[in-house]
Structures are given as C-alpha cells and as structure tokens.
Rosetta silent file (secondary structure, phi, psi, omega in degrees, C-alpha in Angstrom):
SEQUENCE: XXXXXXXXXXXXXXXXXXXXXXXXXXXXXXXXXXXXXXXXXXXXXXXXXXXXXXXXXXXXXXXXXXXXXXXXXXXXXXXXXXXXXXXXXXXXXXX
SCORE:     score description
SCORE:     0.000 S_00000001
   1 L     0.000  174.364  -98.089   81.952  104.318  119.047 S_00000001
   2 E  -164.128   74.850 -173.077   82.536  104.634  116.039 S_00000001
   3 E  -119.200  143.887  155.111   85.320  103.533  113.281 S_00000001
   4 E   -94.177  144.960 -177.802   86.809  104.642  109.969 S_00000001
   5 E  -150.162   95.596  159.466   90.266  102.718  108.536 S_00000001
   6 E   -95.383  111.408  160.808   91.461  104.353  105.306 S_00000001
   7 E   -74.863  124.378  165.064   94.108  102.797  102.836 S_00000001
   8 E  -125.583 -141.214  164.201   96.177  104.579  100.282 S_00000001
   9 E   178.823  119.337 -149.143   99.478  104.852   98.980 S_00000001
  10 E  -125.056  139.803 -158.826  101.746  107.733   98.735 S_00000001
  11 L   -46.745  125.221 -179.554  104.618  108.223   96.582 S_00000001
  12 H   -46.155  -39.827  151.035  107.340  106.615   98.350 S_00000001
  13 H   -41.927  -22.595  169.768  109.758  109.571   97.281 S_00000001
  14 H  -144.175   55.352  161.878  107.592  111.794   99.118 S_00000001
  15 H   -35.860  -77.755 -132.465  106.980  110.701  102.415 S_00000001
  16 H   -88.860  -49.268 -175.460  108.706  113.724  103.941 S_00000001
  17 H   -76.302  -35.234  167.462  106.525  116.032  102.012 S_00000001
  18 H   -32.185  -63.791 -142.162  103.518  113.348  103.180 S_00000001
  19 H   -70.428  -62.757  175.962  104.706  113.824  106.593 S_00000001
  20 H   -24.381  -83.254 -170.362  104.696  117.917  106.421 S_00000001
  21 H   -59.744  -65.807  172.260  101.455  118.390  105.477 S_00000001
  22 H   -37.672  -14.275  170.780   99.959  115.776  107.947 S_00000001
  23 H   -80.019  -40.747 -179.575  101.559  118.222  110.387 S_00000001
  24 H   -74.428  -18.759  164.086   99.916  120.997  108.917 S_00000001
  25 H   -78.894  -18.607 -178.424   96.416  119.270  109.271 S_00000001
  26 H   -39.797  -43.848 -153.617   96.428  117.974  112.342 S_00000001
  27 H   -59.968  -57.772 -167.862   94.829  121.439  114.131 S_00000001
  28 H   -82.351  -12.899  140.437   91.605  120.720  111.572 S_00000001
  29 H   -36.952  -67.255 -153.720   91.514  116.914  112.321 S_00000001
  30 H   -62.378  -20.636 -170.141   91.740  117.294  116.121 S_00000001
  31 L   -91.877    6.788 -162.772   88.685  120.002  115.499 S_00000001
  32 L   -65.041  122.755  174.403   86.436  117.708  113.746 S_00000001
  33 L   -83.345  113.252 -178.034   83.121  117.368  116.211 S_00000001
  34 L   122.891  -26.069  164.800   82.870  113.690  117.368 S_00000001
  35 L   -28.856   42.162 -141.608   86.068  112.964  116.695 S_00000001
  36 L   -77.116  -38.407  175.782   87.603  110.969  119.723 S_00000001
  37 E  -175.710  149.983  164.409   91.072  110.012  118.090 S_00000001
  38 E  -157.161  140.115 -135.476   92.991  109.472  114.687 S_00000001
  39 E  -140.929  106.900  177.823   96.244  107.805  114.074 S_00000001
  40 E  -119.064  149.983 -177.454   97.722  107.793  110.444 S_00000001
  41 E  -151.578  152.256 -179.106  100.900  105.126  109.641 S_00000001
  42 E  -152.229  159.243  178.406  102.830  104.250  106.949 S_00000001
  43 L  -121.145 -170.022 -150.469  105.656  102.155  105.791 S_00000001
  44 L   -82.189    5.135 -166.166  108.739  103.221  103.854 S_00000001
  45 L   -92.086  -42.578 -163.870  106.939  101.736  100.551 S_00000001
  46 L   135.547  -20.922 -172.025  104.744  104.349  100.626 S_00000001
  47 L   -38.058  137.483  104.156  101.241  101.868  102.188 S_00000001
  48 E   -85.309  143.915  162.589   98.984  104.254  104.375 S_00000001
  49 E  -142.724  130.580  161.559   96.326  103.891  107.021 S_00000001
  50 E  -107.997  160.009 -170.862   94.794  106.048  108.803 S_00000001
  51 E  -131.104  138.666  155.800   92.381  104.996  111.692 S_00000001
  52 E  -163.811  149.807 -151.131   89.764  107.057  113.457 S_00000001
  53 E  -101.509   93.882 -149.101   88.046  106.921  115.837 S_00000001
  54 E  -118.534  160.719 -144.917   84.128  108.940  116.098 S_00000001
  55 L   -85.910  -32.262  175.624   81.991  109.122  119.092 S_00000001
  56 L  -158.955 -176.989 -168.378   78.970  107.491  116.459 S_00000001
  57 H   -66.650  -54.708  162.325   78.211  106.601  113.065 S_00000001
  58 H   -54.717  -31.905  178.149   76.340  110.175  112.559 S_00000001
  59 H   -81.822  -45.974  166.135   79.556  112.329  113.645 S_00000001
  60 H   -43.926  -73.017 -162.948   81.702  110.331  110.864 S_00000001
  61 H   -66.110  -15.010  164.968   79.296  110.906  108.122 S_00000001
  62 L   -94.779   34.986  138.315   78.909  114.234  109.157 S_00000001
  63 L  -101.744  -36.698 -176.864   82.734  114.693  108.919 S_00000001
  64 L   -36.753  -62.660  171.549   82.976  112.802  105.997 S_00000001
  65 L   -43.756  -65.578 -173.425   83.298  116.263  103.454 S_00000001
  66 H   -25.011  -58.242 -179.433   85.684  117.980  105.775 S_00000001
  67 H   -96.253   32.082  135.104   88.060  114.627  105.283 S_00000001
  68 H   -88.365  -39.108  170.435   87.169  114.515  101.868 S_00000001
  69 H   -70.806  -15.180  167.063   88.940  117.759  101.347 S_00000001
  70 H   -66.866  -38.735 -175.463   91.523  116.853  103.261 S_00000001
  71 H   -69.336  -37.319  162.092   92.211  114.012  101.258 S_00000001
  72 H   -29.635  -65.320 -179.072   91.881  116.690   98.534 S_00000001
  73 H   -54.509  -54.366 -132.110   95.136  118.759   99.552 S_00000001
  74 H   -98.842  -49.830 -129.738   96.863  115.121  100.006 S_00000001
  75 H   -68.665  -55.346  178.642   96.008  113.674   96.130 S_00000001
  76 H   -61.179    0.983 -178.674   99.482  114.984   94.020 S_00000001
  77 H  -115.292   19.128  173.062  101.351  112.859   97.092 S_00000001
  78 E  -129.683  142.003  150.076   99.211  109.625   96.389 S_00000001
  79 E   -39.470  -37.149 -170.351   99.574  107.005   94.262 S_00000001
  80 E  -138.073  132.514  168.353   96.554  105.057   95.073 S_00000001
  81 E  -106.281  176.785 -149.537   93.478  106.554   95.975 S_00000001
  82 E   -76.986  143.026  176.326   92.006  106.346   99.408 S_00000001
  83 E  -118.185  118.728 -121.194   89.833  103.675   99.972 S_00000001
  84 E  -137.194  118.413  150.791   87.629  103.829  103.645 S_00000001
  85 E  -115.551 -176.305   87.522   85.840  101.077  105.559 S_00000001
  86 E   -68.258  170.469 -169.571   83.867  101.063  109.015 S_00000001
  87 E  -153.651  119.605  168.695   83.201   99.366  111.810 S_00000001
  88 L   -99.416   29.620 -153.063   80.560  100.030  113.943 S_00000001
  89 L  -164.127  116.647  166.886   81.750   98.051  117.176 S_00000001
  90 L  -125.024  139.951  176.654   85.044   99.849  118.778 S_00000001
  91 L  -129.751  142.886 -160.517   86.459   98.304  122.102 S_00000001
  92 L  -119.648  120.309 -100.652   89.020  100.796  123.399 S_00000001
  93 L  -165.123  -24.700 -168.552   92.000   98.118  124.551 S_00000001
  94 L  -117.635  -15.974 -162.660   94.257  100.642  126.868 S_00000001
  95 L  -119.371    0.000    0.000   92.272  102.536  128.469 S_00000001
C-alpha cells in the first residue's frame, strides 16, 4: 500500500461551503482506480488533511491529475495551498 497525506487550509468562514462540495466529490474520489480509502479532517480554524490510501505507488501517480482538479474546484475555499507527502509503507491498524 500505498499513502498520500495532504495539508491545506480553508477559509475558516467557509467550512460549510468546504463541507458541501466534499459531499459533492466524494462519488469521483471513491471511483478513482487503486484507491482503497480516503479520509479528509479539519478543525474549526480552518487546518485540513486529507489521507489516502492507494493499493501502490503507480495507482497514486496515476490519480494524481484527477486530484489535481479536484483540488482545482476546492482553490476559492483555501487559504493555503495544498501541500502532499507519501509514504510508501502503510500498516492497516483495524482491520
């Protein structure tokens, strides 16, 4: 597996509009091939991260445009722009 963990920061005033639109993307996350899971949080300041979670290194970077346009729609609600690490070592903790 496989990880990406992106920081931003989104206007704190518009969370709720944040919040929307991560609802409306979700369908074309979840369809992303390789994709095993992704989890975005935030606190009331506005900090985001989202984490996700790709089956290998090659299905990320070949998602990587897809979630660059996503992060596209999402730009007039951030503040900061997003900045992305990996990890190539995932241990799945729950499961």
């Amino acid at each position: 597996m496989y990880a990406r963990v992106t920081n931003t920061k989104c206007d704190p005033a518009r969370l709720d509009e944040m919040v929307a639109l991560i609802d409306e993307i979700k369908p074309r996350v979840k369809s992303l091939p390789g994709l095993l899971d992704a989890y975005s949080v935030w606190r009331a300041n506005g900090e985001c991260v989202v984490m996700a979670i790709y089956e290998s290194q090659s299905a990320a970077e070949a998602a990587a445009p897809q979630i660059q346009a996503i992060w596209g729609e999402l730009a007039d609600l951030l503040v900061a722009p997003p900045s992305a690490e990996t990890y190539d070592q995932v241990e799945h903790m729950t499961g």
